[in-house]
C-alpha positions in Angstrom: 0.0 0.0 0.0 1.3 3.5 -1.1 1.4 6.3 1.6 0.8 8.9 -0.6 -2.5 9.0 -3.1 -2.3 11.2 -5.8 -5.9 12.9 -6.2 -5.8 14.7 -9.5 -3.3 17.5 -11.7 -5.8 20.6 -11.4 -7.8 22.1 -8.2 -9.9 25.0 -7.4 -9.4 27.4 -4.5 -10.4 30.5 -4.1 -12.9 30.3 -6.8 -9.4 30.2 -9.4 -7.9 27.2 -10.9 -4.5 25.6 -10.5 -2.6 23.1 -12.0 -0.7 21.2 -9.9 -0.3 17.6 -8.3 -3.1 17.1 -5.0 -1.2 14.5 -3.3 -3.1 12.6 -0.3 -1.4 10.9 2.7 -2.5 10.1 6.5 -0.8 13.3 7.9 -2.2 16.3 5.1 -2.9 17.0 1.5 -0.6 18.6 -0.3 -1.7 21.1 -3.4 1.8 21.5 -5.8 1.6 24.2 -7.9 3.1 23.5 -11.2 5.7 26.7 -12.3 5.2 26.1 -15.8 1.6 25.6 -15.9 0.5 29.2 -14.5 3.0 31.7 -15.4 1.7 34.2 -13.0 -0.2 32.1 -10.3 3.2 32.6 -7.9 1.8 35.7 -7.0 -1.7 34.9 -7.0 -1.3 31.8 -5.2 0.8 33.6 -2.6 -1.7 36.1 -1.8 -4.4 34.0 -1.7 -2.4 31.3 0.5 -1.8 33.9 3.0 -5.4 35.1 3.1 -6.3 31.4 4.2 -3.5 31.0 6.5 -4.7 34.6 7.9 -8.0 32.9 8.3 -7.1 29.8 10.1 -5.3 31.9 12.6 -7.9 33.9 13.2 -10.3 30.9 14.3 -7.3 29.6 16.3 -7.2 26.4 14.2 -4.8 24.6 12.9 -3.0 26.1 10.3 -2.3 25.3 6.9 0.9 27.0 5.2 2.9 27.3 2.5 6.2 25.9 1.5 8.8 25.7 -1.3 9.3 22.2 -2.5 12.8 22.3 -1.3 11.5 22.9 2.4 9.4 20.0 2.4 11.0 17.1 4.9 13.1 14.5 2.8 11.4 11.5 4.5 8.2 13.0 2.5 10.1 14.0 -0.7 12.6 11.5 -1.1 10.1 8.2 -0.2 9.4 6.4 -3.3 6.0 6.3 -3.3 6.1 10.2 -3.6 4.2 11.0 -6.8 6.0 14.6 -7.8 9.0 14.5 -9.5 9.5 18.3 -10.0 12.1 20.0 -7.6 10.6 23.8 -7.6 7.5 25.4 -6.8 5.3 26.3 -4.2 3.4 23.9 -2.0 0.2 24.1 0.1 0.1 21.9 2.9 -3.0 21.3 4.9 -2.4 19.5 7.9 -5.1 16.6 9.1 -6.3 18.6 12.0 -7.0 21.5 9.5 -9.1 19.3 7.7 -13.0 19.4 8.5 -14.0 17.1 6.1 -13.1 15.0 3.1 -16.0 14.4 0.5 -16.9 13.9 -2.8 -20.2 15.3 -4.2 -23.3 13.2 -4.4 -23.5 12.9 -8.1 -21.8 10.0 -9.2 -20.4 11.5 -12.4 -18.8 14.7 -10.5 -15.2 13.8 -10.9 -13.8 15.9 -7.2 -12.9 15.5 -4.3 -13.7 18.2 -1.9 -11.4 18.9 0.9 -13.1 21.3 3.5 -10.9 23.0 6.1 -13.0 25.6 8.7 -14.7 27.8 6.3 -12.1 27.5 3.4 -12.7 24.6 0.6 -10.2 23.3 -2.0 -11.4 20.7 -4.7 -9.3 18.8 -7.2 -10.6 17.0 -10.3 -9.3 13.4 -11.2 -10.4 11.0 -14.0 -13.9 10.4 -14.0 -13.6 6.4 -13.6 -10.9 6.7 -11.2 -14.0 7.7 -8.2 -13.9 4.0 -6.5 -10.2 3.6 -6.3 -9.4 7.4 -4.6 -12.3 6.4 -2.0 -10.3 3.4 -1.1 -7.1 4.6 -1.6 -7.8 8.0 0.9 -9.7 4.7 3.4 -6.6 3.1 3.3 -4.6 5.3 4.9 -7.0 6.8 7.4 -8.9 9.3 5.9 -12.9 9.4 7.1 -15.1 10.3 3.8 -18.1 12.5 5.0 -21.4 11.5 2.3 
């Protein structure tokens, strides 16, 4: 069994779209901005980023935060089962006790997976026959799916 699950290549946050690797394990999820893909989302992202982790620190939660890839701990980025094999960019990491809730929507054809963290929520989009297998994959390794 893998510990990391990667959820999808795109997500949605802020009401803007990224692309990116959403990569799933038992501690967070981690949202990998692509460099090439968005040539000015750096700034964007940033901004955005910080509004969130403004906002979690506000409600005295758990925080999410931001880190370059290089910052990441090598026992995440150098297991093998880690799923991104680009060295630069930004990351998002939100931590499991950010996490409010993991679901997908109720329409069997609606190819996300919703991650919901105090008031914020981040969605990423994966093949649309691949539904079954991210539900057991993010079971496997601890994660509770709210319906």
């Amino acid at each position: 069994m893998s510990r990391f699950v990667t959820l999808g290549r795109e997500f949605r946050f802020n009401g803007n779209d990224y692309r990116g690797h959403v990569v799933a394990s038992a501690d967070a999820f981690y949202f990998v901005i692509d460099p090439h893909g968005m040539p000015h989302a750096g700034g964007l992202l940033g901004a955005a980023f910080e509004a969130v982790r403004e906002h979690f620190n506000s409600k005295g939660a758990q925080t999410c935060y931001t880190r370059q890839l290089a910052e990441l701990p090598a026992e995440i980025t150098s297991d093998p089962d880690w799923p991104v094999r680009q060295t630069q960019g930004s990351v998002l990491v939100v931590p499991r006790e950010a996490v409010a809730n993991v679901h997908f929507p109720w329409l069997w054809l609606d190819n996300r997976v919703c991650i919901s963290a105090a008031e914020v929520e981040f969605s990423t989009v994966f093949n649309l026959f691949r539904r079954g297998n991210i539900r057991r994959s993010l079971a496997d390794i601890g994660w509770t799916l709210a319906n």
